[in-house]
C-alpha positions as CSV (number, residue, x, y, z in Angstrom):
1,X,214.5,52.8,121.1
2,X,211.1,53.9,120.8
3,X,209.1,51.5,121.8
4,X,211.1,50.4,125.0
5,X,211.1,52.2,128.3
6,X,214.2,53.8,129.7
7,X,214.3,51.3,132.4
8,X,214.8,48.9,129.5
9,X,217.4,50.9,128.0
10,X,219.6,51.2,131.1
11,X,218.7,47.5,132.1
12,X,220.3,46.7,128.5
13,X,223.1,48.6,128.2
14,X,223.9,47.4,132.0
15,X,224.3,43.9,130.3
16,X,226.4,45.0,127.7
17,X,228.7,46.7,130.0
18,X,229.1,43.2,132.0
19,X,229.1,40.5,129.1
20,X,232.8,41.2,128.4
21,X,234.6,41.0,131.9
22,X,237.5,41.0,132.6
23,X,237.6,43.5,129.0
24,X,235.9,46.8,130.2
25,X,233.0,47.8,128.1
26,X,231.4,51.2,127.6
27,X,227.8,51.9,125.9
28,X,226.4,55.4,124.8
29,X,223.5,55.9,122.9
30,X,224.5,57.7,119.9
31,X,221.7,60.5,118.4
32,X,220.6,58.8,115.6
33,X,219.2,56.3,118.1
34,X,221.5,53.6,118.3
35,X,223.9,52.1,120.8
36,X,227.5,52.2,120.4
37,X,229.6,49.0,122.4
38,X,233.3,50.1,123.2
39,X,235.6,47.0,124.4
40,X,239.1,48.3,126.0
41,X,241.8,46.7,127.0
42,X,243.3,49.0,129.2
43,X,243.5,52.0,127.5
44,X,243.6,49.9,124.1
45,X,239.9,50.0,121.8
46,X,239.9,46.5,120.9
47,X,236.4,46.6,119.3
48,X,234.2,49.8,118.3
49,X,230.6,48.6,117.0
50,X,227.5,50.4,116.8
51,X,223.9,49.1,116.6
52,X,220.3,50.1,116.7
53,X,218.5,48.9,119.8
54,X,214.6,49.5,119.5
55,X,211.6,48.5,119.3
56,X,209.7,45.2,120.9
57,X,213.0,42.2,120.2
58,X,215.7,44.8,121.7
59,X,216.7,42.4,124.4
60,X,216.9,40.0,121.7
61,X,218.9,41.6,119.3
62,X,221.1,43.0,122.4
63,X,222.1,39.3,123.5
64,X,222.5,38.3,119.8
65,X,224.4,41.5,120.0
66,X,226.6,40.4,122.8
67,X,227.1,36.7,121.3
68,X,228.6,37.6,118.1
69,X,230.7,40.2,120.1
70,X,232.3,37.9,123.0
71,X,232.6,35.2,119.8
72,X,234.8,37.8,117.7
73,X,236.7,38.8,120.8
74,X,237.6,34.8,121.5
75,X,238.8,34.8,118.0
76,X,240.8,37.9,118.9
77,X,242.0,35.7,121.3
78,X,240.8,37.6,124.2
79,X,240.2,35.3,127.5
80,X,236.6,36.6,129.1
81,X,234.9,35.1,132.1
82,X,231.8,33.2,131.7
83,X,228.9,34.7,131.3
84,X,224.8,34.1,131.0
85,X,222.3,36.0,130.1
86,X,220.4,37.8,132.9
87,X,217.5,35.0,133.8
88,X,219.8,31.7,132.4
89,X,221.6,32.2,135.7
């Protein structure tokens, strides 16, 4: 992520780690750079995915990110709450 802060970091990975209630969600940020999204069910890994978060769009690509992945969960047929992106609230 080397052209965002790492207020921006946290600030993104804190919106990953909420997009997917009631699912819990982990983030780490691997050390090639990117950010890996673990969704669990309990003590079940529904979904493992990895992406690289940098640069000036990162909170773009992180709610593009978090789109695709609450979509593919739905068609998991996982039920989550509803959710906006932080400032659409």
């Amino acid at each position: 992520m080397a052209a965002g802060t790492a207020e921006t970091t946290d600030r993104i990975l804190g919106v990953l780690e909420g997009a997917f209630l009631p699912l819990e969600a982990h983030t780490s940020v691997e050390e090639n750079g990117n950010v890996q999204l673990r969704i669990l069910d309990g003590s079940e890994a529904i979904l493992i995915d990895e992406r690289p978060l940098y640069g000036s769009h990162s909170e773009r690509v992180a709610m593009d990110w978090i789109a695709e992945t609450r979509k593919r969960l739905e068609e998991l047929g996982r039920q989550l709450d509803p959710w906006e992106p932080p400032g659409r609230e």
